[in-house]
KOLDRENLUM-662003 format. One record per residue (C-alpha): x, y, z; residue in one letter; residue number from 0. Coordinates in pm, 1 decimal. Example, Ala and Ser with C-alpha at 12.3 -4.5 7.8 and 13.67 -1.06 7.14 Angstrom:
2
{rec {1230.0; -450.0; 780.0}; A; 0}
{rec {1367.0; -106.0; 714.0}; S; 1}
***
This chain:
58
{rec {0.0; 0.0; 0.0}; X; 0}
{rec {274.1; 237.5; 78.2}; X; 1}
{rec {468.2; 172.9; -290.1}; X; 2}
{rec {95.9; 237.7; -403.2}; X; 3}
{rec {81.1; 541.3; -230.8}; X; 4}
{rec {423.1; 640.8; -322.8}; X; 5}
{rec {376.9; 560.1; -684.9}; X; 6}
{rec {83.5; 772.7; -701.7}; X; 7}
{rec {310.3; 1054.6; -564.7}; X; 8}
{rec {527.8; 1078.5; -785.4}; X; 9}
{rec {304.8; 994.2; -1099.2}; X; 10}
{rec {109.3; 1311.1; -992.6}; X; 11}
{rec {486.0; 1491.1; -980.1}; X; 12}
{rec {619.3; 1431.0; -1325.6}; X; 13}
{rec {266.6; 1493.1; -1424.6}; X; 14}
{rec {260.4; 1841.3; -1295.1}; X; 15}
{rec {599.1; 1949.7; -1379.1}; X; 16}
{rec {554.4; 1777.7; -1758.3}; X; 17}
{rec {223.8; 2037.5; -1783.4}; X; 18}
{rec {377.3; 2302.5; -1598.9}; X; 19}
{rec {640.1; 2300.4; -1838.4}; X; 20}
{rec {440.2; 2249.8; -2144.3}; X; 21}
{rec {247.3; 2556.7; -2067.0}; X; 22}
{rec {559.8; 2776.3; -2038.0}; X; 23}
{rec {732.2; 2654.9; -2317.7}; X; 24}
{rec {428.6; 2664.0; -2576.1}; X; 25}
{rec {588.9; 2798.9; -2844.4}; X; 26}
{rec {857.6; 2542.4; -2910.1}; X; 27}
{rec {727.8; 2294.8; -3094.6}; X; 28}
{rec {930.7; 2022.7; -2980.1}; X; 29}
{rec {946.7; 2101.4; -2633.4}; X; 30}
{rec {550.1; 2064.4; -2650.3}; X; 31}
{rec {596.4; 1717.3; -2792.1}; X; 32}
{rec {872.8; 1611.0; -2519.8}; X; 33}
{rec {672.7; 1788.3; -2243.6}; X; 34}
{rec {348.2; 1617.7; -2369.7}; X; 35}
{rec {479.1; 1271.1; -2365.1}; X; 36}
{rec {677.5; 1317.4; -1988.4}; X; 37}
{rec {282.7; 1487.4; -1901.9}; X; 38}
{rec {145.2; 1127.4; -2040.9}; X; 39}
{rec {376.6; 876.4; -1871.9}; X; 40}
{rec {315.9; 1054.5; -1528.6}; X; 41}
{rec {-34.4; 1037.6; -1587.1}; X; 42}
{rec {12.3; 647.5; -1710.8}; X; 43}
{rec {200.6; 580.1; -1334.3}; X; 44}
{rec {-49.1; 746.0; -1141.3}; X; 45}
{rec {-316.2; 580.4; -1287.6}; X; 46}
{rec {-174.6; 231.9; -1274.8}; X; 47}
{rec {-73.4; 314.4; -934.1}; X; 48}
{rec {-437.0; 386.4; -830.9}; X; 49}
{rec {-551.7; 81.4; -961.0}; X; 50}
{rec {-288.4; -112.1; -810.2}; X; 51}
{rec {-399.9; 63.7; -485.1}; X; 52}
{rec {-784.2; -14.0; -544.8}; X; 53}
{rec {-734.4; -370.8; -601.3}; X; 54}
{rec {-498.5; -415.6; -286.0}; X; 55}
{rec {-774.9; -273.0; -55.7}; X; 56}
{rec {-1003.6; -459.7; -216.4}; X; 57}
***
């Protein structure tokens, strides 16, 4: 539960820093694309991490 937990944090991290970056860096096209796809995968771990969490209480 804790690695769940954990997981989730930092998911929720590279999330926020992928987006906060992607907004301030909106006019570079390929900084968009990089900061889009680091915004994805931390969205992908703290997702699977949720679920992984979900299933272990259940």
């Amino acid at each position: 539960m804790i690695i769940s937990t954990i997981g989730m944090l930092i998911g929720a991290l590279v999330a926020g820093v992928g987006i906060y970056y992607l907004v301030k860096e909106k006019q570079d096209k390929e900084s968009v694309k990089i900061y889009g796809i680091i915004s994805v995968v931390g969205g992908v771990i703290f997702i699977g991490m949720l679920v992984k969490l979900i299933l272990e209480l259940l």
